[in-house]
N, C-alpha and C positions, 0 to 999 in steps of 0.2 A: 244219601243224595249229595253230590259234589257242589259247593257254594258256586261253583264257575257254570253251572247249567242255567238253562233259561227258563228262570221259574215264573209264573204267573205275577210276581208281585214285581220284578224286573224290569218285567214287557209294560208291566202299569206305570213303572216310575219313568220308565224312558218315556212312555208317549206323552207325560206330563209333564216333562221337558222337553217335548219336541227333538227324542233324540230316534231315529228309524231302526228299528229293530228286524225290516227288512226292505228288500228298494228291490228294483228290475235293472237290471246290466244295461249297458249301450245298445245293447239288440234290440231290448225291450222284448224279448223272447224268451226270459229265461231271470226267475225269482232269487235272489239272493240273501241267505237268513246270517244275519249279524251276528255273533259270536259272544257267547255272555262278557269273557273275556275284554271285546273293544265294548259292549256297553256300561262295563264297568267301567272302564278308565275312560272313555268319556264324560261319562257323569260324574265323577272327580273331578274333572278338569272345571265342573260345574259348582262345583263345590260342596256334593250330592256322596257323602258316601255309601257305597250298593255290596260293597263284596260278601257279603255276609247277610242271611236272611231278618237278624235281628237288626241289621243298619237300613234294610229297604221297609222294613217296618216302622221303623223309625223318620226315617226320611217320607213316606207318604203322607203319614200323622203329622208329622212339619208343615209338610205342604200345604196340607188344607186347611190347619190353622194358621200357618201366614195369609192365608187368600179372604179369611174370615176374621183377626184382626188388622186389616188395612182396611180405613172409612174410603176410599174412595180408588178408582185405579193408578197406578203410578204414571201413566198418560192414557188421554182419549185421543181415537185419532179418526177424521172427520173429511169428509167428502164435500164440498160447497154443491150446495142445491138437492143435500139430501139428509135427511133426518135419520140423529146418530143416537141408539138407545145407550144409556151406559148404568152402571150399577152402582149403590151407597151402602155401606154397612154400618150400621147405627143400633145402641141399643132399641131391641125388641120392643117394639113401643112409642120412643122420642117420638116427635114431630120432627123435620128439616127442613134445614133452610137452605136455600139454596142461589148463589148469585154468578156472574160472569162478569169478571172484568175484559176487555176486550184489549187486544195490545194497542189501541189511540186511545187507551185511557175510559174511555166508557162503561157504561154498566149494563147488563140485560139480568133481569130475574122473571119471573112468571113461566119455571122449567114445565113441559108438560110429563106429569107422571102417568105412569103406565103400569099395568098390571102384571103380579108379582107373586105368586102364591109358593116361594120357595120355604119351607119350614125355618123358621129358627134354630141357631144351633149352637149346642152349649162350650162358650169358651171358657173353660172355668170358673161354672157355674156362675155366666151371665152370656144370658139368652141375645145374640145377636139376628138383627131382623136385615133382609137383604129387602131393597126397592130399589127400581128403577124408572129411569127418569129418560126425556129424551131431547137431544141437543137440537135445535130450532134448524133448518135446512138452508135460514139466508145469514149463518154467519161468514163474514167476510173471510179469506185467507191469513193466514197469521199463526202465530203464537200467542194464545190467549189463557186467563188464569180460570180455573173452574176451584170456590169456595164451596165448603160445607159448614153450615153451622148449626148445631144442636148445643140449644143452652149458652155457656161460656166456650163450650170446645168450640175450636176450629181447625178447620185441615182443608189443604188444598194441593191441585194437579194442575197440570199442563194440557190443554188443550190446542191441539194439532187441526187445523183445518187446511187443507191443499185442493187444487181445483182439482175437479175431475177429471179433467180432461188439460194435456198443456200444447196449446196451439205452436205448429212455427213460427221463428221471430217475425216482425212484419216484413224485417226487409228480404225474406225470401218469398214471405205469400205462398205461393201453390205453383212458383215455380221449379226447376229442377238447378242441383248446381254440382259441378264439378270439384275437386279440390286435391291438391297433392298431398301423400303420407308423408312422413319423413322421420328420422332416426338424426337429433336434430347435433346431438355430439359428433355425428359421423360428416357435418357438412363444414368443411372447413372454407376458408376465405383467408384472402390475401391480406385481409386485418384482423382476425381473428388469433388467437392465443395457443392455432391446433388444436382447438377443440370446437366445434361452431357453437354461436352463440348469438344471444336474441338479437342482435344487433343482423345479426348472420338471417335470425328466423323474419325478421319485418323486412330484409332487402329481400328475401323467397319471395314473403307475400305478395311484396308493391310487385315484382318481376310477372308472377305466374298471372296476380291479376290485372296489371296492365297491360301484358303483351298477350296472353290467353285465355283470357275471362274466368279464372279460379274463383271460386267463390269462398275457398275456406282454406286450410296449411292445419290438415291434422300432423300433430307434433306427438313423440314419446312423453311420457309422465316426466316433467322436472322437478321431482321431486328432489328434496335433499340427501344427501348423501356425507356420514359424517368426515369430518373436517381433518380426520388423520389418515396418514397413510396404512393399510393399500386404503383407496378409495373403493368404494362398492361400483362392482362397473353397471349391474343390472339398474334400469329405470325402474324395473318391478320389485325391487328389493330395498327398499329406502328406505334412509332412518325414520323421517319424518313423511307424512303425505299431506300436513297440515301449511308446510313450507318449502322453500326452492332453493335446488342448489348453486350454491353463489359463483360454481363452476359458470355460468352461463351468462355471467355479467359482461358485458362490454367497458372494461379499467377507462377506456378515452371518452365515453359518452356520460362517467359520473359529472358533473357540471364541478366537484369542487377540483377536477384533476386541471382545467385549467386555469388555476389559480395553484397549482405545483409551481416550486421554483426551481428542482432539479428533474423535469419531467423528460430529460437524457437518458437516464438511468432506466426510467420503465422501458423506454421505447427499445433501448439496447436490451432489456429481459425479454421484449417480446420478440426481437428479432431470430435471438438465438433459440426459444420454446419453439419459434417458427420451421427453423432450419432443421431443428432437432426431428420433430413432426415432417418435417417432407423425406428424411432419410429412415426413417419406420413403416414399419408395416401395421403400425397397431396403434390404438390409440393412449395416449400416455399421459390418463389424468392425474396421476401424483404431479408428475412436472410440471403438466400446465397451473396445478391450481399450487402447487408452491410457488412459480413463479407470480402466478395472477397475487397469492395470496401478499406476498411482501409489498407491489404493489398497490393493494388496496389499503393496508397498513398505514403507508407514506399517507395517502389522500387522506384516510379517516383523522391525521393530527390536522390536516388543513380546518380552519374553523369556520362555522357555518352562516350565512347573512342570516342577517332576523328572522326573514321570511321563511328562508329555509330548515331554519331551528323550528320555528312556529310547526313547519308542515311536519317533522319527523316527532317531536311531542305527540300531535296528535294521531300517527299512526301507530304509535307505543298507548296512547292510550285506547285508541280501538282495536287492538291485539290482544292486550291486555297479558290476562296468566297465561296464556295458551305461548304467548311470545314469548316472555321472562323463562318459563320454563325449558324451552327448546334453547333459549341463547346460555342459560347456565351449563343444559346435557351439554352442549357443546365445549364450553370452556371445563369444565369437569373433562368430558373424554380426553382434550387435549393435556388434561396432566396425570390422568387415571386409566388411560385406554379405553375405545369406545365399547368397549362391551359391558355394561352397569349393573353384570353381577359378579364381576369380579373387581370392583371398587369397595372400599368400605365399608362397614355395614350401613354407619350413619349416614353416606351419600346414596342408599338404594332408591328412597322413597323420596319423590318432592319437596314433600312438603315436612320432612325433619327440619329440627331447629339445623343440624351441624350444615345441613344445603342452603339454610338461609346464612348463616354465615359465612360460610363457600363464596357465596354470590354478593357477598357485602365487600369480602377480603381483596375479591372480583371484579369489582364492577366493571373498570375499563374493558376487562378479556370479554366479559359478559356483553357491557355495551356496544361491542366489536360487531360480536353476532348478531344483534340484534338490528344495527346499522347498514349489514350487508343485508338484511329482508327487506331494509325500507326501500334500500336502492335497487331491488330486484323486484317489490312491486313498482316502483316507477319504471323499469326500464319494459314489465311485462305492460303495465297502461300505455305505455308509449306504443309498442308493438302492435298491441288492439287498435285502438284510434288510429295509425298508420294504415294499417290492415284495410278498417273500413272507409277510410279516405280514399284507396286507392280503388274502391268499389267493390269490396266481395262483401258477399251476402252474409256472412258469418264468421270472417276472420282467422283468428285464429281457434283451432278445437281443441281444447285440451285434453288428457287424459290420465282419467283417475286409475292408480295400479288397485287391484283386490285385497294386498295387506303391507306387513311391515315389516323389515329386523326386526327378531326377538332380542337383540341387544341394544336396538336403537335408542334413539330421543323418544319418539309415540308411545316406544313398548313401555320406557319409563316412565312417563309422565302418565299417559293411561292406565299402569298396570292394573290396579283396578277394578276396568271396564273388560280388560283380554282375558281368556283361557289361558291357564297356564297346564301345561302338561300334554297340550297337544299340540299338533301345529295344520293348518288349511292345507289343502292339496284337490284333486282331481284323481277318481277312480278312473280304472282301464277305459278307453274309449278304440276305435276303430286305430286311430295315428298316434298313440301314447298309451302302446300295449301294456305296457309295467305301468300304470297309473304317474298320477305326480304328486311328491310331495316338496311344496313351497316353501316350508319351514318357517310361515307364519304364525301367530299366534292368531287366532280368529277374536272377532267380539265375541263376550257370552250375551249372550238375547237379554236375562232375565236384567245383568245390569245394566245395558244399553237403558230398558223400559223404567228403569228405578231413576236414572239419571235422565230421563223424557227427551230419549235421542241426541243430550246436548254435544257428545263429541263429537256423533256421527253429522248433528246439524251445521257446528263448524269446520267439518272435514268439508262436505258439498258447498258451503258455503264459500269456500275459497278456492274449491274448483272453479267455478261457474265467476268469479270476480273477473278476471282479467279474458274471458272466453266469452264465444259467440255460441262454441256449442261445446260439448265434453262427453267423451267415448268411455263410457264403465266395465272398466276392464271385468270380465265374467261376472255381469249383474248376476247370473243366476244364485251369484251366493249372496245375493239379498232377497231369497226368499228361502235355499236353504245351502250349505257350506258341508262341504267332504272336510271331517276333522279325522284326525290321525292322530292314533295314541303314540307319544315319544318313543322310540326304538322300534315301531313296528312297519311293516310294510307297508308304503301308500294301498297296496290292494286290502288291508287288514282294517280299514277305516270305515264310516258311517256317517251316513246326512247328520245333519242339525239345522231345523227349520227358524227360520227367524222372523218376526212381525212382516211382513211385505207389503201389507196394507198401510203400516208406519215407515218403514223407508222408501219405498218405493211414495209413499206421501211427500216423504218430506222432501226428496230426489224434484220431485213434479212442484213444489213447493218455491224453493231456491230456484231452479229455472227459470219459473214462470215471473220472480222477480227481476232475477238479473236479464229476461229474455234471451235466453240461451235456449239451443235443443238437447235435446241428450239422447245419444246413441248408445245403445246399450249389446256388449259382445256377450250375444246368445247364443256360441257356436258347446261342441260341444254335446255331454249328456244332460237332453232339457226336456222339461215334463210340458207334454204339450198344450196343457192351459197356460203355461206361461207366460208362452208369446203371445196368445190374445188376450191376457192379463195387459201385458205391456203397451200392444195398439191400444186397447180401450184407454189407456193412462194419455196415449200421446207422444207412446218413447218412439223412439226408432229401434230396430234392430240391426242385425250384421250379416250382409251374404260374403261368403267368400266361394269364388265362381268353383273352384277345384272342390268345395266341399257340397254344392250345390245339386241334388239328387234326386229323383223320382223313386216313388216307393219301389222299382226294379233294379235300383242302381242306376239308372241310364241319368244323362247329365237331365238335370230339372232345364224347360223351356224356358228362353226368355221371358216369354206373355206371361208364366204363372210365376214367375218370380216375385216378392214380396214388395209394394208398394212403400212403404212408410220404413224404409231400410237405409243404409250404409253398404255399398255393393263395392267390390273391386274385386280384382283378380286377386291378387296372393295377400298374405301375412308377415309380420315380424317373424313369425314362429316358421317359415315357410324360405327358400331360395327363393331371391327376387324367379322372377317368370324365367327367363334363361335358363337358370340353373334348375328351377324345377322342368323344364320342359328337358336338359339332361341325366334327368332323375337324381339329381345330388342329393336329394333329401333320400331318398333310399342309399345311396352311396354312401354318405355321414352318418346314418346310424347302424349301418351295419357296422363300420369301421367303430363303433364306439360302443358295440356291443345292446344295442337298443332294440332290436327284432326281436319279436316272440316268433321268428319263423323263418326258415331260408334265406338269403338274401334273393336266392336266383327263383325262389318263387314271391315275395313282394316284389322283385321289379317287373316279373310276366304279371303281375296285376295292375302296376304302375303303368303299363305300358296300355295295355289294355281299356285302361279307365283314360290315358291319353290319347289312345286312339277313336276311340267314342268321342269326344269331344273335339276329335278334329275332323269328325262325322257329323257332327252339331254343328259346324261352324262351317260347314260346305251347304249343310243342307239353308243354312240364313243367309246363303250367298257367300259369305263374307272370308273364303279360302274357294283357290279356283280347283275343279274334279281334275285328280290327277294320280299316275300313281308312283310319282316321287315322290319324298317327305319334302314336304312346304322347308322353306327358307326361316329358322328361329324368328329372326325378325321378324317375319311377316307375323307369323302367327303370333306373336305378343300384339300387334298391331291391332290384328281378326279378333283377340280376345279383348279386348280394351274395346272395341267397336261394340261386342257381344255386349258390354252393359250398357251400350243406349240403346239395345233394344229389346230389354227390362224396363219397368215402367218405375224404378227403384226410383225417388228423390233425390236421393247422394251419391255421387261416384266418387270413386277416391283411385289416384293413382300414384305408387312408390316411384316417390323418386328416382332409387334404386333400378327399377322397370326404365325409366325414362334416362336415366345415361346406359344403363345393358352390362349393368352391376351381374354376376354371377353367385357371392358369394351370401351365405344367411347369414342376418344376424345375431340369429339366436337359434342355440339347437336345445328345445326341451328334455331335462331328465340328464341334463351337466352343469356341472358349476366348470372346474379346468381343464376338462376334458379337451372343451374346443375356445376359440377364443371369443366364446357371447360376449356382445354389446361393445366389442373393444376394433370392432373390421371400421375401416376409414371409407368413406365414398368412393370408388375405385368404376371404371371403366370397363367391357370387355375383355380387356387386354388386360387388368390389373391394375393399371394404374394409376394413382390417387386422383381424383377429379376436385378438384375447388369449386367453389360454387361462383366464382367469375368466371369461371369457364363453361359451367351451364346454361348462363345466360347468353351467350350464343353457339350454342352446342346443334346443331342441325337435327343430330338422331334425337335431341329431348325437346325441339319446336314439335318435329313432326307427330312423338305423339300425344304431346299437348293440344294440339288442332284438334288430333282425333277428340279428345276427351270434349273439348269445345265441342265438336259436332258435335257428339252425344248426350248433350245435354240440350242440344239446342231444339225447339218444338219442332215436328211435323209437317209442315207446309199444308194446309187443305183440310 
C-alpha cells in the first residue's frame, strides 16, 4: 500500500484537525475527495506529521494525550444569556475548585457541576478523571479569568463571553443608510501628495453627507504597507493589518509642521509629487511616499509641547509589544530588505537577544515608526468625529483584508500563530475558474486557541477603533479557510475549519464595544448555515446585485433580497458598472488568459445574464419597454434605483460608478499582469478626476440623489 493513499487513520487525523478530506464544488452538485497528498501537507503546515502510517499513529496518540494532559481548555467561549458547559481534567479523584475572576475585578465561585460519566484515562499510569462544570448565563461581556484549583496546583484560561446577538449602533436605529465605496489611494485632491488621503477621506465624508445624506464612506483596508521601495500596491496584501500606512497622512495637518521653520521646502516637494501625478497614468506610491517620507522626517526633529509628549507616551504605552514590534520590522526591513527570511538568522525571530539590540542601536529609526502610527491614529480619530459631525450614521467603515505578506511585519512578529507551508486562497468558483491563491499565510486554529484569540482579539480591536462599521473581507474564512500547499495549484487545496463560535465571538464582541456594525463579505463558495449563523449573531452580509440569483439563474427579486445586508451594484474585484455593462471584465480576462472557456462563449453568457436583468429592471418600472439598448447611463442609474427597492439596510455606491469610471481596479488571479490597485480616479473619457472636482460634478450629484431616494422611507 502507497503511504500517499487515504488511509483510515489519515481521514481520522485530518478530521481532528479540522482539515476536510472532502467539500462539494461551487455547484454544490458535485463531491470533491481531497488527495492524501494535500492532506499531508496541510497537516505539516500544522505541525502534524502524517506521511507515513507510523507518523499518523503517532500523531493521534499525541493528540489525545495533549487533550487529556491540559487541566482545563485553552479558552472557553460564552454567549451572554446562555449557560456555557465546559470541561476540567484533574486527577481521578481530587476535589476542585473552582473560581472566576471577572475583567472589573470581581469574583464568582459556586460553578454548577454537571454530569460526567466519561472513564478515566491512563496518562502514564495516572488515572485522569474528566468533569464538567457549567459557566452561569448572566456573565457580563468581557474577557474574564476561569481558575482551577486542586490542592497547591493551579491553572487557568480565558474566558470569552460576547453578546448574542450585536444590535446596530444607535445612531442608525432601524433606519436605512446610504454610503459611498471608495478606493481611497485612487482619489486625489488639489492638496493631496497624489495619492488621496484621509485628510482627502474626511472632506468625502463632510461632502457626500452634507450635500447627499451619506450615512457612511466605506474606504479600502489602510493597512500598512512596508516602508521600502516597490511599495506593495494591493490594500489586500499588507505587511501589517494590525497598523496603517503612513502613505495616507496628510504632512500639513500634523500640528507640529506649523511650527517648521523651513516649511518652503515641503510645500515645493509637494508641488512637484503633484505635477508629477497629473502627467501619469498610474499611481506612483514610491514617489509619493519618498517624498511625503523626507517630509515627515523634518517634522519628527520639531519637539513636542508637554501636552503633546504626555499624549504620544501614552499611546506607546497602550500599543505596547504589538507597536515596538511592527516599528522595529520596519527599521530592520529598511536596512535588511523587507522580506525577513532573508535577513539574518538572529533578526528572524522577535524576540532574539540580536533584535533587542537592533532596536536599542535603533532607537530613533524605530521611534520614527512608531510616531508615524500615532500621528495616523490621530488623523484617522479626526476623520471619524468629522464624519459624524457632519451627520452620517456610521462614518467612516473600515475594512478588514483576510490575510498578510508572508514576508511582512504580522508574518514576523506573529510567525508563531501562522501556517507555514501553505498559503489562503479560494477554490474554483462560477468567476475565478482557476481558483485563487492569495499567498497568505492563514492562522493555525490550534494556536490561535492556546494564545485565547489574543492576536486575532487585537487585530478587530483596531479595526473597529477609529470606525463606525468594518466590512470583513471573506468572513467565511473565519469559520473555515482554502489552504494551499506551497507549489501546488490553488485547485490542489482543502478547507481548514476554524472556532467560529470564538471569532465570530469575539468579532460581535469588539463591535459591540466600540459600537460599530460589521458587514461581513459572504460572496463566494458559502455553506449555507452560515449566513443564518451570521443574522442570528447580528452581522450584516454583502449582496452584489450582478451576483444576485434565484435558484434558475434568473436575477434574485428585489422583495426577496436579504434584509440585514451591504447591497450595491458592483465590486473592487469587478469594472465599475460602465465597464461591466461593456463586458470588460470578460474582455480582461480573456486577454490575460483567465477563462476556463471560449471568450466568444463567456460573453454570449455575459450578455445574456445582462440582458435578464435589463428584463428585471423594466419589469420594476425602472427602464422604459423598448427595443433599443437603453442609454449606459441610464441603466447605471435603473440599477442603483433597483437597491432601494430591496429592503437591504445598507447601500453602497462606488464612487467610481458615480464620476462613470470604466476601468477595474483589480483584476483577480494577477499580480503584473494588469495594473491592480495602481488606476487613478478617471472620468468616462479617461481622465483623472480630483475629488474638487467631484464636488460639483453633475453626473455624481445625480446619482447621489438617486442613492438619497433609496434610502429614503415609503410615504403611507
Amino acid at each position: 500500500m502507497s503511504e500517499q493513499e487515504r488511509t483510515a487513520s489519515l481521514i481520522d487525523l485530518a478530521a481532528r484537525y479540522g482539515v476536510a478530506t472532502e467539500y462539494d464544488d461551487w455547484t454544490g452538485g458535485r463531491r470533491i475527495t481531497v488527495p492524501a497528498a494535500t492532506l499531508i501537507a496541510v497537516l505539516a503546515a500544522l505541525g502534524v506529521p502524517a506521511a507515513t502510517e507510523e507518523q499518523r499513529a503517532e500523531a493521534l496518540t499525541a493528540h489525545e494525550r495533549a487533550h487529556w494532559a491540559r487541566s482545563v481548555p485553552p479558552a472557553i467561549v460564552a454567549r451572554t444569556g446562555a449557560a456555557t458547559p465546559f470541561w476540567v481534567h484533574v486527577t481521578h479523584g481530587d476535589p476542585v475548585g473552582l473560581w472566576l475572576r471577572l475583567e472589573d475585578g470581581s469574583v464568582r465561585t459556586g460553578l454548577r457541576q454537571l454530569e460526567n460519566n466519561s472513564p478515566p484515562y491512563d496518562l502514564d499510569g495516572r488515572l485522569i478523571g474528566e468533569a464538567t462544570f457549567e459557566l452561569p448565563a448572566d456573565l457580563p461581556v468581557g474577557y474574564h479569568r476561569l481558575h482551577l484549583q486542586v490542592g497547591s496546583f493551579d491553572a487557568a484560561t480565558t474566558v470569552i463571553v460576547s453578546p448574542a446577538r450585536i444590535a446596530p449602533p444607535a445612531r442608525l436605529g432601524q433606519s436605512r443608510a446610504w454610503g459611498l465605496s471608495t478606493q481611497l489611494y485612487s482619489v486625489r485632491s488639489q492638496k493631496s501628495w497624489g495619492v488621496g488621503d484621509l485628510a482627502d477621506l474626511t472632506d468625502l465624508a463632510v461632502w457626500s453627507a452634507a450635500r447627499h445624506g451619506a450615512g457612511f464612506v466605506l474606504v479600502n483596508p489602510l493597512h500598512a504597507a512596508a516602508p521600502t521601495a516597490p511599495m506593495e500596491p494591493s490594500p489586500y496584501l499588507p505587511t501589517s493589518r494590525r497598523f496603517v500606512n503612513p502613505l495616507y497622512l496628510r504632512v500639513e495637518a500634523v500640528p507640529e509642521y506649523a511650527y517648521l521653520r523651513h516649511r518652503g521646502r515641503i510645500r515645493k516637494a509637494r508641488a512637484q509629487v503633484q505635477a508629477k501625478a497629473a502627467r501619469s497614468k498610474r499611481i506612483d506610491r514610491d514617489g509619493v511616499w519618498k517624498a511625503k517620507r523626507a517630509a515627515l522626517e523634518s517634522i519628527y526633529l520639531v519637539e513636542f509641547s508637554a501636552g503633546r509628549e504626555i499624549a504620544y507616551q501614552a499611546y506607546c504605552r497602550r500599543e505596547g509589544r504589538s507597536l515596538d514590534d511592527f516599528a522595529t520590522w520596519c527599521a530592520l526591513a529598511e536596512h535588511h530588505g523587507s522580506d525577513w527570511h532573508g535577513w539574518p538568522a538572529g533578526l528572524q525571530h522577535p524576540r532574539s537577544p540580536a533584535v533587542a539590540e537592533f532596536a536599542a542601536a535603533h532607537a530613533a529609526e524605530v521611534d520614527f515608526h512608531r510616531w508615524l502610527q500615532w500621528l495616523l491614529d490621530e488623523q484617522l480619530t479626526a476623520a471619524q468625529a468629522t464624519a459624524l459631525s457632519a451627520g452620517m450614521e456610521l462614518g467612516i467603515m473600515a475594512d478588514l483584508a483576510v490575510g498578510v505578506d508572508p514576508d511582512g511585519a504580522d508574518a514576523w512578529a506573529l510567525q508563531d500563530t501562522l501556517a507555514l507551508g501553505v498559503t489562503a486562497g479560494a477554490p474554483p468558483d462560477e468567476f475565478n475558474q482557476l481558483g485563487q491563491d492569495w499567498s497568505q499565510p492563514p492562522w493555525r486554529p490550534d494556536r490561535l486557541a492556546e494564545t485565547a484569540y489574543e492576536p486575532f482579539r487585537a487585530l478587530v480591536q483596531a479595526a473597529v477603533r477609529h470606525a463606525g462599521g468594518v466590512r470583513i473581507d471573506h468572513i467565511i474564512g473565519l469559520f473555515r479557510l482554502w489552504w494551499i500547499p506551497k507549489g501546488a495549484l490553488p485547485t490542489e487545496g482543502t478547507y481548514v475549519r476554524y472556532d467560529h463560535e470564538a471569532m465570530i465571538g469575539i468579532v460581535a464582541l469588539e463591535a459591540h464595544r466600540a459600537g460599530a456594525l460589521v458587514v461581513g463579505e459572504d460572496l463566494g463558495t458559502v455553506e449555507r448555515w452560515v449566513r443564518d449563523y451570521l443574522h442570528e449573531r447580528g452581522l450584516f452580509g454583502t449582496s452584489i446585485l450582478w451576483f444576485e440569483a434565484d435558484h434558475d439563474g434568473a436575477p434574485l427579486p428585489a422583495e426577496r433580497w436579504r434584509e440585514t445586508a451591504l447591497s450595491a451594484v458592483t465590486t473592487h474585484d469587478l469594472p465599475p458598472t460602465a465597464g461591466y455593462l461593456a463586458g470588460e471584465h470578460v474582455r480582461l480576462r480573456d486577454e490575460l488568459g483567465l477563462l476556463a472557456r471560449p471568450a466568444a462563449e463567456e460573453l454570449a453568457t455575459d450578455r445574456a445574464h445582462q440582458r435578464a436583468w435589463m428584463s428585471e429592471l423594466r419589469r420594476a418600472g425602472l427602464l422604459p419597454d423598448s427595443e433599443t439598448d437603453p442609454d449606459p447611463e441610464e441603466v447605471v442609474r435603473a440599477l442603483h434605483r433597483y437597491l432601494g427597492r430591496t429592503p437591504s439596510r445598507l447601500l453602497a455606491m462606488s464612487l467610481a460608478d458615480a464620476v462613470g469610471e470604466t476601468r477595474t481596479q483589480n483584476q483577480p488571479g494577477t499580480t503584473d499582469e494588469y495594473p491592480n490597485w495602481r488606476v487613478p480616479l478617471a472620468g468616462p473619457d479617461g481622465r483623472a478626476v480630483l475629488l474638487d472636482d467631484v464636488f460639483d460634478d453633475p453626473r455624481t450629484a445625480a446619482l447621489c440623489e438617486v442613492m438619497r431616494a433609496a434610502v429614503k422611507p415609503v410615504a403611507g
